[in-house]
C-alpha positions in Angstrom: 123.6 86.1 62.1 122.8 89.8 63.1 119.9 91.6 62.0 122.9 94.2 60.3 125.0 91.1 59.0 122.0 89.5 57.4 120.6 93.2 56.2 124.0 93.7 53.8 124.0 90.3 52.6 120.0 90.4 51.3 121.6 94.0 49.6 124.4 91.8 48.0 122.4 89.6 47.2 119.5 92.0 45.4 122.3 94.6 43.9 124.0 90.6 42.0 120.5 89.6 40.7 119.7 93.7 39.6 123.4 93.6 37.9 122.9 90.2 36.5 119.4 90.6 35.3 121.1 94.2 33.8 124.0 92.1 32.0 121.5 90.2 30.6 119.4 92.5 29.1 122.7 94.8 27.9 123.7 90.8 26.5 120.7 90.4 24.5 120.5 93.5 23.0 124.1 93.8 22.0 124.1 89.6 21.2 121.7 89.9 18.0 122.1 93.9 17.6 118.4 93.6 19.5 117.3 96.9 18.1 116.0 94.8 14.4 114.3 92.1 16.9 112.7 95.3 18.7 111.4 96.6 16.0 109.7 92.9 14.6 108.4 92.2 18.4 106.4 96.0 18.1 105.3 95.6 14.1 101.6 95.2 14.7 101.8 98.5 17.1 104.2 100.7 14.4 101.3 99.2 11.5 98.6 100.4 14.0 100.3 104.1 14.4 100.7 103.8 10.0 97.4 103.4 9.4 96.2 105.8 11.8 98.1 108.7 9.9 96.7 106.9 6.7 93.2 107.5 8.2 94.3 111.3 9.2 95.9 112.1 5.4 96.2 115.4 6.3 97.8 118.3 4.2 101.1 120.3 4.9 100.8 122.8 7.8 98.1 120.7 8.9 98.8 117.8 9.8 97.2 118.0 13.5 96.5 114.6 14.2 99.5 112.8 13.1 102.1 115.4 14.4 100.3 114.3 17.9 99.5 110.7 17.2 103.7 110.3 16.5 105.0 112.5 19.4 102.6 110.4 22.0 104.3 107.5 20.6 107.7 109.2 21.6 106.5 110.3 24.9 105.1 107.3 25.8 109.3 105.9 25.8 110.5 109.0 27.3 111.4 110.7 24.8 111.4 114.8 25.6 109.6 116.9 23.3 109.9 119.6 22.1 107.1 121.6 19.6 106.4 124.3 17.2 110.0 124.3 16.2 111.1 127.2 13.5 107.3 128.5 14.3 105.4 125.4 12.5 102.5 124.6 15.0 103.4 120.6 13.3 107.0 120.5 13.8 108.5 118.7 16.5 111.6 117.2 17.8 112.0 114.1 20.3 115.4 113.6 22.1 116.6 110.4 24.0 119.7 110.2 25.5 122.7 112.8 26.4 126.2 113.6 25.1 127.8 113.1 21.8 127.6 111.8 19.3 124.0 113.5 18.2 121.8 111.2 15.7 119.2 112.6 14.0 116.0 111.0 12.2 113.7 112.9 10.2 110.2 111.8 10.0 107.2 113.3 7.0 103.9 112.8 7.7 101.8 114.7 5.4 99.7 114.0 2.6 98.9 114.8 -1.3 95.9 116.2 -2.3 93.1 114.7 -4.6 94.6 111.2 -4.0 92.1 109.3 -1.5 92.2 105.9 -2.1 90.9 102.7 -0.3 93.9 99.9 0.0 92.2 98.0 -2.1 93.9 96.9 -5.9 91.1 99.2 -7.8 91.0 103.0 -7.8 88.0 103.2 -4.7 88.4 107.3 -3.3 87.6 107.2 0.1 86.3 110.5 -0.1 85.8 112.1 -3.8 88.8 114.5 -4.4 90.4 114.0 -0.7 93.9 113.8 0.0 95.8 110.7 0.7 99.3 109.1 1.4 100.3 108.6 -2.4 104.1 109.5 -1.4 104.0 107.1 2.3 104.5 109.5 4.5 102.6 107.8 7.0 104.7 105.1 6.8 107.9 107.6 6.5 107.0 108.8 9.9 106.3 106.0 11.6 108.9 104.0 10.7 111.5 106.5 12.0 109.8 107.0 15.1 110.0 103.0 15.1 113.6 103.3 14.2 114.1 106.8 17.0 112.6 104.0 20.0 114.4 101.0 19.0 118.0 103.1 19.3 116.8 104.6 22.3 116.4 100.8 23.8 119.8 99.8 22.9 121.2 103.2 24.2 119.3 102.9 27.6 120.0 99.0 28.1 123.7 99.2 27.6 124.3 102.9 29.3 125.6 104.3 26.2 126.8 107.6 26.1 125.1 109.8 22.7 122.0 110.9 21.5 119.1 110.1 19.7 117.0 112.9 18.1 113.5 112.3 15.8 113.2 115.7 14.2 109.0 115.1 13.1 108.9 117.7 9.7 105.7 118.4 8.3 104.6 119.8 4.8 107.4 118.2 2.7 105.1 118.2 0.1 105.7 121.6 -1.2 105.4 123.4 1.6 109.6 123.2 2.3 109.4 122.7 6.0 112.8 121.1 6.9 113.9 124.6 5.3 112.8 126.6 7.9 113.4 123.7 10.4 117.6 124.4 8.9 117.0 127.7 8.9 116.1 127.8 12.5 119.0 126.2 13.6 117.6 123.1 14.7 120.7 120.7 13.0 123.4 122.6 13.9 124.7 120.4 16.7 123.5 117.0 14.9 126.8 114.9 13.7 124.4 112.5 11.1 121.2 112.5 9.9 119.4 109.3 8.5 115.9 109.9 6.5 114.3 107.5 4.4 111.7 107.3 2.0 108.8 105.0 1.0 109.7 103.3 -2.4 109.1 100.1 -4.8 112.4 98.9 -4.0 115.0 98.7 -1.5 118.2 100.2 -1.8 120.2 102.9 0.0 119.7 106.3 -1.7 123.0 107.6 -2.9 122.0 110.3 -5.4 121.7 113.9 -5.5 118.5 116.0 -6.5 117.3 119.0 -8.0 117.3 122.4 -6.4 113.9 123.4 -6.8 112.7 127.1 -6.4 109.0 128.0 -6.7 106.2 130.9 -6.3 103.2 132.1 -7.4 102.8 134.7 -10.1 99.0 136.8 -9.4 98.4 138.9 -12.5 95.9 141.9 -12.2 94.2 143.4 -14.7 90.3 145.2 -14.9 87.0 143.5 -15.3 84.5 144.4 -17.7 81.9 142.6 -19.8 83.7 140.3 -22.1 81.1 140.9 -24.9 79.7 144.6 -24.5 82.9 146.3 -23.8 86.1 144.5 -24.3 87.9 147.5 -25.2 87.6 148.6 -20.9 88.8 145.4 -19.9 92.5 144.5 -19.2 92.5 140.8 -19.2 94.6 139.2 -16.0 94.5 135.9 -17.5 96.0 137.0 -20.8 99.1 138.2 -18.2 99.2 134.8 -17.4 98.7 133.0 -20.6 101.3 135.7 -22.2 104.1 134.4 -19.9 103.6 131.1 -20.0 104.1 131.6 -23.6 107.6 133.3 -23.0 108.6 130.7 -20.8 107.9 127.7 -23.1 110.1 129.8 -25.9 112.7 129.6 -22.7 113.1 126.0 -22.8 115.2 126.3 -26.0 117.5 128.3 -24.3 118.1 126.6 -20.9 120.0 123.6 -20.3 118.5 120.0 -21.2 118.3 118.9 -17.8 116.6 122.2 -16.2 112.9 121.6 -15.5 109.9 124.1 -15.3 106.5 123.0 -14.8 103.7 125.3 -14.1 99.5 125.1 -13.6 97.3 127.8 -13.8 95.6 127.7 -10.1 92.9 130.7 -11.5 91.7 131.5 -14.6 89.2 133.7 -14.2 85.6 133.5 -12.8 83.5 132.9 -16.0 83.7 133.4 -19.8 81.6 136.5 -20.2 83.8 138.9 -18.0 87.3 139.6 -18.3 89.2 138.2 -15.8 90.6 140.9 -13.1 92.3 138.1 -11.4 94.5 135.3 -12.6 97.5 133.3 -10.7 99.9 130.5 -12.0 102.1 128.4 -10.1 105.5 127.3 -10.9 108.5 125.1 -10.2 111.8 125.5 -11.7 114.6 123.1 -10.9 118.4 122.2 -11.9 120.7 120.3 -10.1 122.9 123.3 -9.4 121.4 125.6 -7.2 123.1 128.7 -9.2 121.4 127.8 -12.4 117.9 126.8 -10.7 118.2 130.7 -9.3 119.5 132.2 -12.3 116.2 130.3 -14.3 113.9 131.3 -11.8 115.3 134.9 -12.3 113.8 134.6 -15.8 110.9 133.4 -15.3 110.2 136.6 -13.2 111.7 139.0 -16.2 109.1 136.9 -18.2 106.1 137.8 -16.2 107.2 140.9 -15.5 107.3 141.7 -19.6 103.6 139.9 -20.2 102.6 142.4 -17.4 103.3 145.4 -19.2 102.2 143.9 -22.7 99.1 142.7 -21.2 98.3 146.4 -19.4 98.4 144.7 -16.2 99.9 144.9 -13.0 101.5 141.7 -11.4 103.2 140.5 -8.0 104.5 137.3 -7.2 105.4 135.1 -3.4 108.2 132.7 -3.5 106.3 129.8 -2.2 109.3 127.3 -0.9 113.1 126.4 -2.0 115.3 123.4 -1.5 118.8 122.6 -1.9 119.8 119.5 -4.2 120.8 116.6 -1.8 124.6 116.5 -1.0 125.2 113.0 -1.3 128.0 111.0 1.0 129.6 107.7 -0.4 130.9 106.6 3.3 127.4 106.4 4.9 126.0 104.8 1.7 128.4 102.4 1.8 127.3 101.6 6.0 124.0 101.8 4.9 123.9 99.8 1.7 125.8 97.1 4.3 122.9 97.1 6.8 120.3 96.3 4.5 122.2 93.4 3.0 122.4 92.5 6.5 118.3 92.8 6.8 117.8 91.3 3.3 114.2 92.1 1.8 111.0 90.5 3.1 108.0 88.1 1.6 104.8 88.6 -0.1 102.0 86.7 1.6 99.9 84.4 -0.9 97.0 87.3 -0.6 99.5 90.1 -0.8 101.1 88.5 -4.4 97.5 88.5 -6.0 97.4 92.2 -4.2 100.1 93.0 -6.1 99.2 91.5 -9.5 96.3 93.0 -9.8 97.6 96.5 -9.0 100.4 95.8 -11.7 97.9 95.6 -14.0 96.9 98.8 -13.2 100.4 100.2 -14.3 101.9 101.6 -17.4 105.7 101.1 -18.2 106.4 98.8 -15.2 110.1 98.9 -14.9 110.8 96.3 -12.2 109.8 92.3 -11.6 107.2 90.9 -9.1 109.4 89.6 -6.2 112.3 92.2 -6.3 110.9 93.3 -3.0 113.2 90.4 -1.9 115.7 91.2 -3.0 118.5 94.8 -2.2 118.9 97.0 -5.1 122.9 97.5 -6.0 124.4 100.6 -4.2 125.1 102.9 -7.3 125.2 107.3 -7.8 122.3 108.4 -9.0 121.4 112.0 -10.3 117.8 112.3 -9.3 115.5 114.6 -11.3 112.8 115.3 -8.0 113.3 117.8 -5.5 112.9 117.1 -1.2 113.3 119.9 1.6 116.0 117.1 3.0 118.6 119.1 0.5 118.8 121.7 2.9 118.9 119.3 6.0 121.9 117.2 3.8 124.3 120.8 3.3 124.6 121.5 6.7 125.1 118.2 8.5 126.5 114.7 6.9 123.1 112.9 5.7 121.9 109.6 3.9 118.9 108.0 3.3 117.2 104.7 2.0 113.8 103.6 0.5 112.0 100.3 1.1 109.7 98.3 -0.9 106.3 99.8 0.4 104.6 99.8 -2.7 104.1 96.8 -5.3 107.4 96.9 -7.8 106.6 99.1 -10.4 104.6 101.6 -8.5 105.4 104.9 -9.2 105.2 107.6 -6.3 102.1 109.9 -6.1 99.8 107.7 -7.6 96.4 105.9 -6.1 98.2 102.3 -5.9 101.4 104.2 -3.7 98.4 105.1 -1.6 96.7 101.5 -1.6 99.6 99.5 -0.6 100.6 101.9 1.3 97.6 101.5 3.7 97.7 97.7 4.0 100.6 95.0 4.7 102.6 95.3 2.1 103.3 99.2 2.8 103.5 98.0 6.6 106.3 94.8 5.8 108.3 98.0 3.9 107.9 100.3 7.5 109.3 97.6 8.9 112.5 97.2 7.1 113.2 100.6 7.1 113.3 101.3 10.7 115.3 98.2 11.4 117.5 99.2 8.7 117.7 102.8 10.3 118.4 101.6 14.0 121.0 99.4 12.6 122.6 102.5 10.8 122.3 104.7 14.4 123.9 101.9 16.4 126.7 101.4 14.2 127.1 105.0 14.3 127.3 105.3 17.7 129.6 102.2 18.2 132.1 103.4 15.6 132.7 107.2 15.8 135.4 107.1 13.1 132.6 106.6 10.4 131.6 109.7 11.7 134.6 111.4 11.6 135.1 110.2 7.9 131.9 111.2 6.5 132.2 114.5 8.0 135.8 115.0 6.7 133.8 114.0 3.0 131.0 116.2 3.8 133.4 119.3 4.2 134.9 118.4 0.9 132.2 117.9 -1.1 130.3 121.3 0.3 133.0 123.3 -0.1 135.4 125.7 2.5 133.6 128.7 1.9 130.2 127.5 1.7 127.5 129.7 3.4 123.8 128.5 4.0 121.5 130.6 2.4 117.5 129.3 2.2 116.1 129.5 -1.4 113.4 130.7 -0.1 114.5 133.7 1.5 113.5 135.2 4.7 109.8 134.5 4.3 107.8 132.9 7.1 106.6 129.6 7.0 103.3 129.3 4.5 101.1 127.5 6.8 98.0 127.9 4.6 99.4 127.3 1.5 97.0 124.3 1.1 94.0 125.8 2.1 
């Protein structure tokens, strides 16, 4: 045979094997819908990059470490980059892929104050009055990431045309960042967006929220000694402690299912001097975003009038703004369907005594021991909480879920979310989610009509003439509004 002859057929030969080894590999992922067996093959590496950001708990606007720990982890599968979106030194977003349609995954990372806590069944701070994960956004963000890489296998071992985007959003925690994230513009090419949430139960979240508005009302006044001359004093605290009273006589006359909630971040400095500074802090929410602006509105008239009855001066920042979540019914319904698929998970023999002794730790425990196994029935819910992912959910079709990270019963922001959030049980949760996500993108991806109907309900339940305006205004991001 000539050199030439024998040259092509060893290129036959290697381009047969490369094309067969390639079927194979597009055959197993697309045999078993791979991207769930990715995700179990990787889950002592996703628990490692959890408990790192558990270790990190740092605050909104700050979260340094885990913003970087999570994009390596992107990087790392080729995922391009790219940071300080809308101006946040945190935010980030990761793209895989190219062409339409665009998938987007938001990921949280940041902590709670005051809530450091060991993973241990007993409240043990870690460090006295440090923050800590008692919402799992450590496992939040690492569980998308998990979900973002999985996708991005099945994409790249079967040539798929589309793209997957991990949009990392810090300072959910009061500090509104997918708001400016919208505002920037960041989603306006996305086609669906998938979130989920840390929970003590799974089901697929199809529920609205509350529009929440905020901001911080600083009363002045002038200092003199509380004792020895009163009279030259104008108190700044009494501004305070005059509106709050107005606003409690509000609740009479605003509907039943409005909230406002308020603490008084500074009283004054001591007793014996009349405070020349004072500041309160406070959320008003309603499930309509008219009435939630229309009550803020009158809180403002309210500190406004204890300024002038007080004899002192006052200012006030809106602090952050979210939109209720838009809910859609057709991707519950492919979501609710995926994690029936999954199904729920077990409890080790350690992780059941784990979770029995937390429970009795618990007030009010709604749900049994075991219902982690099990799926929670797909039903509309009218949440009463507030997230930044209302914003995210009025300009681009969204849904989310929440798995059973914490022990049934456990209530979010509390020191046993944080424990079990830092050991298996939170991890098993991760787990489910980001297979539960991945399964969500793929079908997406594979089925554009679902698209193409859960837009067409998205238009119709936002309205024609709908026009995004943030709560919040044109203010800039509050990067050190935990400091």
């Amino acid at each position: 045979m000539k050199l030439e002859h024998f040259t092509l057929m060893s290129a036959l030969v290697v381009s047969a094997l490369t094309l067969s080894a390639l079927m194979l590999s597009v055959g197993a992922w697309a045999r078993e819908v791979d991207v769930a067996k990715h995700v179990d093959q990787r889950f002592e590496r996703y628990s490692t990059l959890a408990k790192d950001i558990w270790d990190y708990a740092e605050l909104g606007y700050l979260e340094e470490k885990s913003s970087k720990r999570l994009q390596q982890e992107l990087k790392r599968e080729g995922f391009k980059v790219k940071t300080r979106v809308a101006e946040i030194p945190t935010a980030f977003v990761a793209s895989f892929g190219r062409g339409r349609p665009v998938i987007g995954i938001l990921a949280e990372f940041d902590a709670l104050p005051g809530l450091s806590q060991d993973a241990v069944p007993n409240r043990s701070p870690l460090v006295a009055d440090g923050p800590g994960h008692a919402c799992g956004h450590h496992l939040f963000g690492s569980a998308s990431v998990a979900g973002a890489i999985a996708v991005k296998g099945w994409l790249e071992a079967g040539g798929h045309e589309g793209t997957v985007r991990l949009y990392g959003t810090p300072a959910e925690e009061g500090g509104s960042g997918k708001v400016y994230i919208t505002r920037a513009g960041a989603f306006d090419d996305v086609d669906i967006v998938i979130h989920w949430h840390p929970s003590d139960r799974n089901r697929v979240n199809y529920r609205t929220s509350t529009a929440n508005k905020s901001g911080r009302f600083q009363f002045h006044g002038l200092a003199a000694h509380a004792a020895a001359a009163p009279d030259r004093g104008r108190s700044a605290l009494d501004g305070v402690e005059a509106m709050n009273y107005m606003v409690n006589m509000m609740r009479e006359h605003m509907p039943s299912d409005a909230r406002i909630h308020y603490v008084i971040t500074d009283g004054g400095d001591a007793p014996n001097i009349v405070p020349e500074f004072a500041e309160v802090y406070y959320y008003v929410r309603h499930t309509d975003i008219e009435v939630a602006k229309a009550l803020f509105e009158r809180v403002v008239k309210a500190a406004e009038g204890a300024a002038r009855g007080t004899g002192t001066t006052m200012d006030y920042e809106v602090m952050h703004g979210n939109y209720p979540v838009l809910p859609n019914e057709t991707l519950a319904r492919l979501v609710d369907a995926k994690l029936h698929q999954l199904g729920g998970f077990e409890y080790t023999r350690d992780e059941t005594e784990f979770a029995r002794k937390i429970r009795e730790t618990l007030i009010g425990v709604r749900l049994e021991l075991g219902s982690h196994r099990e799926i929670q029935p797909m039903e509309f819910r009218r949440g009463m909480g507030s997230t930044d992912v209302g914003d995210v959910s009025w300009m681009v079709p969204t849904i989310g879920l929440g798995t059973a990270t914490w022990v049934p019963g456990t209530p979010a922001h509390s020191w046993q979310a944080v424990a079990a959030g830092g050991m298996s049980i939170g991890f098993k949760g991760m787990a489910l989610a980001a297979k539960a996500i991945a399964l969500t993108a793929v079908d997406l991806f594979e089925q554009p009509e679902i698209i193409e109907a859960a837009r067409e309900e998205f238009e119709k339940r936002r309205g024609a003439d709908f026009e995004y305006r943030a709560l919040l205004g044109d203010r800039d991001p509050p990067l050190d509004y935990r400091l």
